[in-house]
C-alpha positions, -999 to +999 in steps of 0.1 A: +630-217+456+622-186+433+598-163+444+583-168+411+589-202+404+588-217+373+560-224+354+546-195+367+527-171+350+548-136+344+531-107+324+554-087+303+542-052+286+550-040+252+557-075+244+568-062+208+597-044+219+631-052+212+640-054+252+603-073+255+604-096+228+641-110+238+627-111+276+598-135+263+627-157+244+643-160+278+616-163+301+601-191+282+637-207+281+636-209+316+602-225+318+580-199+324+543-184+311+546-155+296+514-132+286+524-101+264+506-068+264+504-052+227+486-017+220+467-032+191+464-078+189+453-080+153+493-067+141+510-091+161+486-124+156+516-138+148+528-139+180+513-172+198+529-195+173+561-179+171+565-177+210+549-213+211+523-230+237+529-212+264+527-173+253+491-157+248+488-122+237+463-096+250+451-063+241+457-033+263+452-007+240+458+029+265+483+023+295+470+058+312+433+045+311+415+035+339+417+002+349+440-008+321+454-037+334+429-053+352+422-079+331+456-084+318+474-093+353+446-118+369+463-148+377+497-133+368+527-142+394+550-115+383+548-081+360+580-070+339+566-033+328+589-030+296+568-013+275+575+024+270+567+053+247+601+057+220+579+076+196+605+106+207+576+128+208+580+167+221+550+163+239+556+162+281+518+147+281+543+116+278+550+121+310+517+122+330+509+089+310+544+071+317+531+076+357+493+064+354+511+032+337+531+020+362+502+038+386+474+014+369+499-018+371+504-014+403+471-007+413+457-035+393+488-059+416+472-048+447+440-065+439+456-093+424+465-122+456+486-139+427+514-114+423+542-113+441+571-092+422+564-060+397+600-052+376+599-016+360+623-016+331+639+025+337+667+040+318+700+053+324+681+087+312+666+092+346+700+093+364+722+123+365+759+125+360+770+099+391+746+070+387+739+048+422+706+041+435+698+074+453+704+094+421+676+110+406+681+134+368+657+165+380+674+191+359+657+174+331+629+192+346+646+229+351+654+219+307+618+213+298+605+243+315+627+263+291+607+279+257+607+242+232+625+263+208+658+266+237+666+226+222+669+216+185+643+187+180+661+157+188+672+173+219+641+182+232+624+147+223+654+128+244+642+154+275+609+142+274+618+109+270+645+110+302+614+126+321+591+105+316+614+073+325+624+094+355+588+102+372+575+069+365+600+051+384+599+075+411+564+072+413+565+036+411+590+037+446+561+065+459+534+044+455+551+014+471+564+038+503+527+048+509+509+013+503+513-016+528+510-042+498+516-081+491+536-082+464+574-068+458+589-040+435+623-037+418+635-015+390+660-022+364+683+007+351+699-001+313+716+024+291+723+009+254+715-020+246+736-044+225+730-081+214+706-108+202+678-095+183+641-116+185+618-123+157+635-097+131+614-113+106+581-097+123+599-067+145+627-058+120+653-039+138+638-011+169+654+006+194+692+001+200+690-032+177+691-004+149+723+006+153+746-027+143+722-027+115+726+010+106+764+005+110+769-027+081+745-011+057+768+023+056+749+047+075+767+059+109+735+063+124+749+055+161+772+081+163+752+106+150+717+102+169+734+091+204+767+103+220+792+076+237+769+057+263+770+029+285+763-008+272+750-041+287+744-072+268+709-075+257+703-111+275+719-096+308+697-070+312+669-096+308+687-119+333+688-089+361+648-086+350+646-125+360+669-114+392+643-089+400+613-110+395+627-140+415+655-139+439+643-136+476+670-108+486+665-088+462+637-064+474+631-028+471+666-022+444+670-002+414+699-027+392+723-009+372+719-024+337+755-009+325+780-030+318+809-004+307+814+021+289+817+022+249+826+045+221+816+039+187+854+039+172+855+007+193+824-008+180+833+001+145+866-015+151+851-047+164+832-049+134+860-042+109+878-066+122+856-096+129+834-094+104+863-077+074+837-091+044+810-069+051+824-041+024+793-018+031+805-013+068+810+016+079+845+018+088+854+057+105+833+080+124+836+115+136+829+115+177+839+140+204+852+129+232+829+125+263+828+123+298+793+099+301+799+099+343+798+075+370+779+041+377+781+021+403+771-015+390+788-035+418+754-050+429+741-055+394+776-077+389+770-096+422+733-103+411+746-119+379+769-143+398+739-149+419+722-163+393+753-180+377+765-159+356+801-147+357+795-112+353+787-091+324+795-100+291+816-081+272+816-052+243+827-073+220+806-103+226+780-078+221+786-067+192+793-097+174+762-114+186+740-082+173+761-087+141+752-121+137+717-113+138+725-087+111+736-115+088+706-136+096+685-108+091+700-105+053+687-144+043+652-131+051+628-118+018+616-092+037+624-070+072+599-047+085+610-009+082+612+005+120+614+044+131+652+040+128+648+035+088+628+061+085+659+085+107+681+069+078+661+082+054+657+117+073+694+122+079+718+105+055+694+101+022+685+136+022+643+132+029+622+161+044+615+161+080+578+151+082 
């Protein structure tokens, strides 16, 4: 039987990401309860019905504040902590609150009998070059210490942002090292993300979802913003969540989320050629070649088949299914701008920097 069985209650913060808001889909496929955390309840009220009878939204409004999640995990059976700050701010204060976050959720656990898995949601960014489970990325720090003018702007944003994933999933480990508690902890390491996008009519396109989008529409903003990375299905990196949160052995682990490596002349060339109708795709792109390391997802693959799977899907299955949501996306009246429009409008239409 799963730890967290279903029908039981599982808590999942930032419930209007793109990661968070495909996690619900698929928790609630598999006959869970799901309560979402949002920053701010009256600009998603649309949520309930969309998510149906067995979501309920709640309002914690400052992750770093004291006691913030009291309220928001009594009763709960299991935490996927998937929210995270991508305002790509220069400020390292992003830091200190990405640690009292995962600090207050596991706090809040330990005086909550109901819980019995948290899942941290981490990113490749807190890895160095050769990515296994004992790999931590501190020269991120000996970067940040560096004058901010030492890194153009979208450098030093992406520092903060790997530093902040990093100490917050280290602390999380700490915490649980020093604490004799009830309950379980397991993180989840994806890179890029690629695949089925949720409620685009209310969430538009964030995060990685932007970049198929980006791609039809003309604008190269993939290869640009982000160098060749490491993908995983969208719905896979969910799944090893699910892993986390209810297989018995798996206890203590930090899952590769990383499928393989990708370049963007292959996804352009996957696009081209399945979907050849879309005349506004963009069809070259200038990229340098690059060595993105080593990963060691053998476990991650072996968790999948545990939970019968056959592995990790592929690129191109990846691709096409974020495409197809693209085309879905284009039936709708109206699509909620994200940050990634506004980086459209910044870099290829010519707008000042605000």
């Amino acid at each position: 039987m799963p730890v967290v069985p279903p029908k039981g209650l599982v808590l999942v913060t930032g419930a209007n990401g793109y990661l968070a808001s495909v996690a619900i889909q698929v928790l609630l496929k598999h006959g869970y309860r799901v309560r979402g955390t949002v920053r701010t309840a009256s600009k998603y009220g649309w949520m309930p019905s969309y998510f149906g009878s067995n979501f309920s939204l709640i309002e914690v409004p400052d992750f770093s504040g004291d006691d913030a999640f009291v309220e928001a995990i009594k009763g709960v059976d299991g935490v996927l902590h998937m929210a995270a700050d991508v305002t790509f701010t220069h400020d390292p204060i992003i830091v200190d609150q990405s640690v009292k976050g995962i600090t207050n959720i596991l706090e809040a656990s330990a005086q909550e009998a109901s819980v019995k898995r948290v899942v941290l949601t981490s990113a490749r960014a807190a890895f160095p070059y050769k990515i296994t489970t004992d790999t931590w990325n501190d020269a991120v720090f000996e970067e940040l210490k560096k004058p901010a003018d030492a890194h153009h702007s979208q450098q030093r944003s992406m520092l903060v942002y790997a530093a902040a994933k990093m100490q917050a999933e280290r602390a999380a480990f700490d915490f649980m090292s020093k604490n004799n508690l009830h309950f379980v902890f397991n993180s989840v390491v994806p890179n890029v993300n690629f695949g089925t996008t949720a409620a685009v009519e209310h969430l538009g396109f964030p995060s990685s979802s932007c970049f198929i989008n980006a791609l039809d529409k003309g604008y190269p903003l993939g290869p640009v913003f982000t160098s060749n990375q490491w993908f995983i299905n969208t719905e896979d990196t969910v799944l090893l969540h699910l892993a986390a949160l209810t297989l018995e052995e798996v206890q203590n682990e930090r899952i590769m989320a990383m499928a393989g490596p990708f370049s963007w002349k292959e996804i352009i060339g996957i696009l081209n050629r399945r979907f050849p109708e879309r005349q506004s795709m963009v069809k070259t792109a200038e990229e340098r070649p690059l060595d993105i390391g080593e990963v060691d997802n053998t476990r991650s693959e072996q968790i999948l088949r545990k939970i019968g799977k056959p592995g990790f899907r592929s690129l191109e299955d990846s691709v096409v299914e974020a495409m197809e949501s693209v085309i879905a996306a284009d039936l709708l009246a109206n699509v909620p701008r994200t940050g990634a429009d506004d980086l459209i409008d910044m870099i290829f239409k010519g707008a000042s920097e605000q």
